[in-house]
C-alpha positions in Angstrom: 61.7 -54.3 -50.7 60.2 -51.6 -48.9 60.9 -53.1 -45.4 65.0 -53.1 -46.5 64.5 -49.7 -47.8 63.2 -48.8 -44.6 65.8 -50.1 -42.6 68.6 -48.7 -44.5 67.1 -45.4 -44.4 66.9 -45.7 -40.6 70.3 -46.7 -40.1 71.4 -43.9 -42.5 69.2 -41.7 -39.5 71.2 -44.0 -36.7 74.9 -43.1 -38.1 74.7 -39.4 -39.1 76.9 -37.7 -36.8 75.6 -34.4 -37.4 72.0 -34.8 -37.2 70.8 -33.2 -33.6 69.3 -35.9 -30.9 66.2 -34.4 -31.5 65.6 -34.5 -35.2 66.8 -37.9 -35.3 63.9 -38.9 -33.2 61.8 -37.0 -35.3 63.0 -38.5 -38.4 62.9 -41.6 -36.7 59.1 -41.6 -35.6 58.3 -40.2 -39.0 59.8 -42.7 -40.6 58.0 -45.2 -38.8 54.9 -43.4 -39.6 56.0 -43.7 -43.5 56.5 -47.9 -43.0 52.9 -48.3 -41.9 51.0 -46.2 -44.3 53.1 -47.5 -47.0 52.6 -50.7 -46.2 48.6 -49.9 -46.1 49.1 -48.8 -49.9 51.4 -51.6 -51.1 48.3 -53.4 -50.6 46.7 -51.6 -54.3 49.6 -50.3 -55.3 53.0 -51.4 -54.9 55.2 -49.5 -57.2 53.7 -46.5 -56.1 54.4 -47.3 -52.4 57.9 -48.3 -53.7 59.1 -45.4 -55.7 57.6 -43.4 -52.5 60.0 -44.8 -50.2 62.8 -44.9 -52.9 62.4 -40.8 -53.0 62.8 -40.9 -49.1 65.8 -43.2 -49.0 67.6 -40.7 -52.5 66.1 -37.3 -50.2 67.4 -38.9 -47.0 71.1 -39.5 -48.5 71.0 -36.2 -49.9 70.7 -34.4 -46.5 72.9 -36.3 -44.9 75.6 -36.3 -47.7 79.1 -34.4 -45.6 79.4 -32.1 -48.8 75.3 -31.5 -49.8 74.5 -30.2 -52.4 71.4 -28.0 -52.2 70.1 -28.1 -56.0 70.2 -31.9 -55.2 68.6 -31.8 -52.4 65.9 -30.0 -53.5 65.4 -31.9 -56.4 65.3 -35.1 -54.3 62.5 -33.9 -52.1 60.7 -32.5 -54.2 60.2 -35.8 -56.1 59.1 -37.3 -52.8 56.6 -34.6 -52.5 55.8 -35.6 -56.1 55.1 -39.2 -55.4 53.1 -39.0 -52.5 51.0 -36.3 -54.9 48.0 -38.4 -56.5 47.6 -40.4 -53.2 46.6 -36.4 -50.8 42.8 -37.4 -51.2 42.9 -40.9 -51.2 45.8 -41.6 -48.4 45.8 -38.1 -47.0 48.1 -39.0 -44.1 50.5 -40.5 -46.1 50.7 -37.4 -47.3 51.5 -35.3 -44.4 54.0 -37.7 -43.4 55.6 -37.6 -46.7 55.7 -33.8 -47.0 56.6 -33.8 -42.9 60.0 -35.8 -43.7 60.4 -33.8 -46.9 60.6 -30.7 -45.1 62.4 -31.9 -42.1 65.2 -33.3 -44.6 65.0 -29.8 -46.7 65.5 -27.8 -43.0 68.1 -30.3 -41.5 70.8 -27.7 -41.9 73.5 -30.5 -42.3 
């Protein structure tokens, strides 16, 4: 489940026509970044890794959505901030990565 998240998050990345070159590449090696250290926690906890990358896929479509809406939006990231929270000592670079691609998505300026 979490590799076909993945991938429809990353296509999502691949077909937004108003994301710059250069963010998508950034989102793009975040994302990456996000596949391997969830994959390290789906090991001991799988719905946690799961509802991790479920907030990235909901943030994701938010910030790409033509008409955003920015209560949404915020809402959206900040539940992936949120589910990444309990894991900062244990998994600390999940952490960065998750509140990296939070913050990238809340400053896309789509």
């Amino acid at each position: 489940m979490i590799d076909d998240t993945i991938k429809q998050i990353e296509a999502r990345i691949q077909n937004a026509d108003t994301l710059a070159p250069e963010r998508r590449r950034e989102l793009l090696e975040l994302l990456s970044k996000l596949k391997a250290e969830t994959g390290e926690l789906a090991k001991t906890h799988t719905e946690q890794a799961e509802s991790i990358v479920g907030f990235t896929q909901v943030s994701t479509y938010e910030a790409m959505r033509a008409e955003q809406d920015p209560q949404l939006l915020t809402l959206s990231t900040e539940g992936l901030r949120k589910s990444v929270a309990e894991f900062e000592q244990t998994h600390p670079k999940l952490a960065q990565v998750v509140n990296t691609i939070s913050t990238t998505l809340s400053n896309s300026g789509i």
